[in-house]
N, C-alpha and C positions, 0 to 999 in steps of 0.2 A: 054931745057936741058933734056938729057935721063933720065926716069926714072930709077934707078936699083933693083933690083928683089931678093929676096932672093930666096935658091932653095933646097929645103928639100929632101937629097937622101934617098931610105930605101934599107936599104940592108937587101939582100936576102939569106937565103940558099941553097946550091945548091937543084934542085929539084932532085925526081928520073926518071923523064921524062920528055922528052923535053915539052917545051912550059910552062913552068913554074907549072904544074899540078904534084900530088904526088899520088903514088898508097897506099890503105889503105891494109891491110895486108888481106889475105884472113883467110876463117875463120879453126876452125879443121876441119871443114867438107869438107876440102878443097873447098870451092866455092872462084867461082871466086871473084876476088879481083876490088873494084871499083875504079874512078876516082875523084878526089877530084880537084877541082878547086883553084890553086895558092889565096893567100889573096893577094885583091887589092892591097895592099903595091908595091907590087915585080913586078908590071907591067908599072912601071915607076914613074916620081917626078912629085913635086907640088912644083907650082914658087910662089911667095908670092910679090908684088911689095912694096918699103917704101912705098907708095900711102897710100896703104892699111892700113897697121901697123902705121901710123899717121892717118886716119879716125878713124880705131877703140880708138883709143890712146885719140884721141878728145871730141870721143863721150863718152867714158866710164870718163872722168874727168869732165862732162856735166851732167852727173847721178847724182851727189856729190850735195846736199845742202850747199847754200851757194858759190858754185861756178858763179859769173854774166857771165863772158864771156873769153875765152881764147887771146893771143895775144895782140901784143903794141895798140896804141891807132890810129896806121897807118892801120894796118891789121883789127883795128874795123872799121874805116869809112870803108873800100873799104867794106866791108863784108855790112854794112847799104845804100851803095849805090845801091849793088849787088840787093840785095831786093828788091830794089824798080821797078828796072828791071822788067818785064814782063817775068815772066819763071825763073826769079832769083832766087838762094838757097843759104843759106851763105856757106864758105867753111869751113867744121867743123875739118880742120888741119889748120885752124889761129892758130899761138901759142904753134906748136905740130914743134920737130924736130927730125927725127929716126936716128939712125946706126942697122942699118940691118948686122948682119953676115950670113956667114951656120946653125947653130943652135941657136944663141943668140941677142938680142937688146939690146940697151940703150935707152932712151925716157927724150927728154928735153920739160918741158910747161913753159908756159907764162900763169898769170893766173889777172884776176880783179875776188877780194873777195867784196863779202857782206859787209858792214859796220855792225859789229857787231861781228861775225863771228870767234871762236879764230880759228888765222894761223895755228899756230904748228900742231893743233889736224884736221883742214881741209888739210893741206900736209899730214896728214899720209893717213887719207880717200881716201884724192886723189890717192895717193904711194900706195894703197893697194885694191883697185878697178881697178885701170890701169892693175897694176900687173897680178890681174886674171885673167880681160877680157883678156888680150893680149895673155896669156899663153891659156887659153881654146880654145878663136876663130883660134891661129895662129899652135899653137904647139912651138913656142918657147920660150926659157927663157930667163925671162926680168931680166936684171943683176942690172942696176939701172935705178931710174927714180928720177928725178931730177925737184923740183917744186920751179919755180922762181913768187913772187907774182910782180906784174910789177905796180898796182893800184890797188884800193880800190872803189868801188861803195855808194855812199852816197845818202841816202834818199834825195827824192823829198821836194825843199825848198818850191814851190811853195804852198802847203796848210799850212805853216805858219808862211804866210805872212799875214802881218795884214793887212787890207784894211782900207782908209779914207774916209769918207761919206760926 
């Protein structure tokens, strides 16, 4: 499936001379007047792929204590199989879904909590770590984000269990 690309225009003012360069004014002493180089902006866009804006989106709700793992419990095996692969890496948009506009996102997680862990107060963590990262690294605005907790991670039985001798 095609990936689709968000695409960030900036608009420009017009210059006062071609090629996007603007003349600074010269001075009283009538000297002459220099050339000022257009701001990178105005010499074209920056494409942005959902790819991207779900990695980031991944990664910044991986930051968050108390988060084990994103995505269903189908998306964790494939990802624990991936591993074991020789050059394997998990894919850290398990459990991440975007809508990408011209200027704006929405961001859906899937999420396994900590046992222990209160929800309410680890969704806002989450909702507001996402939030920033997405808006710094991307430049767009994140409208909402949306944290679905899907399971719960529960301490290791195995040390206590009693053993018989």
């Amino acid at each position: 499936m095609p990936e689709s690309k968000n695409v960030t225009d900036t608009v420009a003012v017009a210059p006062e001379v071609a090629g996007g360069a603007e003349l600074a004014p010269g001075g009283p002493d009538r000297s002459p007047r220099t050339v000022r180089p257009p701001a990178a902006g105005t010499r074209g866009r920056t494409a942005i792929a959902d790819g991207v804006v779900a990695k980031i989106t991944g990664m910044a709700a991986r930051e968050i204590e108390g988060v084990h793992a994103l995505g269903g419990s189908v998306a964790r095996a494939l990802d624990a199989v991936r591993q074991r692969v020789p050059g394997g890496r998990p894919n850290v948009a398990h459990g991440v879904s975007v809508e990408v506009g011209e200027r704006q996102c929405a961001l859906d997680l899937n999420l396994v909590v900590e046992y222990g862990v209160p929800i309410a107060e680890l969704g806002q963590a989450v909702r507001g770590n996402v939030i920033a990262t997405v808006e710094r690294m991307t430049g767009l605005e994140v409208v909402e984000v949306n944290v679905a907790v899907d399971d719960i991670h529960l301490p290791d039985d195995e040390h206590t269990s009693t053993r018989v001798a």
